[in-house]
C-alpha positions as semicolon CSV with decimal commas, in nm:
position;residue;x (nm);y (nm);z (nm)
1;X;0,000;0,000;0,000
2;X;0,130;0,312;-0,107
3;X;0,033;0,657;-0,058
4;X;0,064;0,995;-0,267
5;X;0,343;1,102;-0,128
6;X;0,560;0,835;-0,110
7;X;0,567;0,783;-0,497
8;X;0,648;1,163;-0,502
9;X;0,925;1,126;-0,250
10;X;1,289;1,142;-0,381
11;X;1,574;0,973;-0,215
12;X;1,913;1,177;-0,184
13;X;2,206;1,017;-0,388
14;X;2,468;0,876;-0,170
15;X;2,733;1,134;-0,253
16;X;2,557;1,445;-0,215
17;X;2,429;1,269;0,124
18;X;2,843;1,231;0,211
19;X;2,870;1,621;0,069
20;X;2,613;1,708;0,265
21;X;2,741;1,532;0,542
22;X;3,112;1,678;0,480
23;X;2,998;1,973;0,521
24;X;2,821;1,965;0,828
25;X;3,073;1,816;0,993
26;X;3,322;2,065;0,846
27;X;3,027;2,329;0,974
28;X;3,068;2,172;1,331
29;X;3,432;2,211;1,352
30;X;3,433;2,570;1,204
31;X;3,169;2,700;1,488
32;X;3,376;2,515;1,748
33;X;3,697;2,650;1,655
34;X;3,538;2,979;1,605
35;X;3,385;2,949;1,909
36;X;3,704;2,862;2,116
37;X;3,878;3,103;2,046
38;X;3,649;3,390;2,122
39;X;3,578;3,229;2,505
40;X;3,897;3,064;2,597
41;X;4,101;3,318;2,746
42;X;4,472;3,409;2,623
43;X;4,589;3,285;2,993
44;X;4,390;2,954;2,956
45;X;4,616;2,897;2,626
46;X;4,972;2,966;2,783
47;X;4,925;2,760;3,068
48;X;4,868;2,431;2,857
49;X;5,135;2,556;2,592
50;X;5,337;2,589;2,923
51;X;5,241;2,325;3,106
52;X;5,284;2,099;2,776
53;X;5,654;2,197;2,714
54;X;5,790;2,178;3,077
55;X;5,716;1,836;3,174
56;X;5,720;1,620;2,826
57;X;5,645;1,243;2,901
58;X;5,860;0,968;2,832
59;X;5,813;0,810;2,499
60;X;5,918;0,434;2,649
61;X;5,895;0,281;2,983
62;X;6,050;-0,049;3,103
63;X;5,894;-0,263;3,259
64;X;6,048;-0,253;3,588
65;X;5,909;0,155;3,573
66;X;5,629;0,033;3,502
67;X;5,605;-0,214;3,752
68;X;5,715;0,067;4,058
């Protein structure tokens, strides 16, 4: 049983549904970037550049480090 309007109902290709959803996504992370940087403050951002470069972690650990 069909009705109306699902004969006249279209279905989206697949890749203008991917462009579509490329772009969204691509829409997301251009609002959040945006977004960051007009409320994280400037003192927010050199404490984790700071923080990041004073301490780095080491890239291996044996396994008796590991174990202590």
């Amino acid at each position: 049983m069909s009705t109306e309007s699902d004969d006249n109902r279209r279905e989206v290709s697949v890749p203008v549904r991917l462009g579509l959803y490329g772009a969204l996504l691509l829409a997301a992370f251009a609002i959040a970037y945006i977004l960051a940087g007009a409320l994280v403050p400037d003192q927010t951002v050199q404490r984790w550049q700071e923080h990041s470069t004073t301490a780095p972690a080491p890239a291996i650990q044996s396994i008796h480090e590991v174990a202590l």
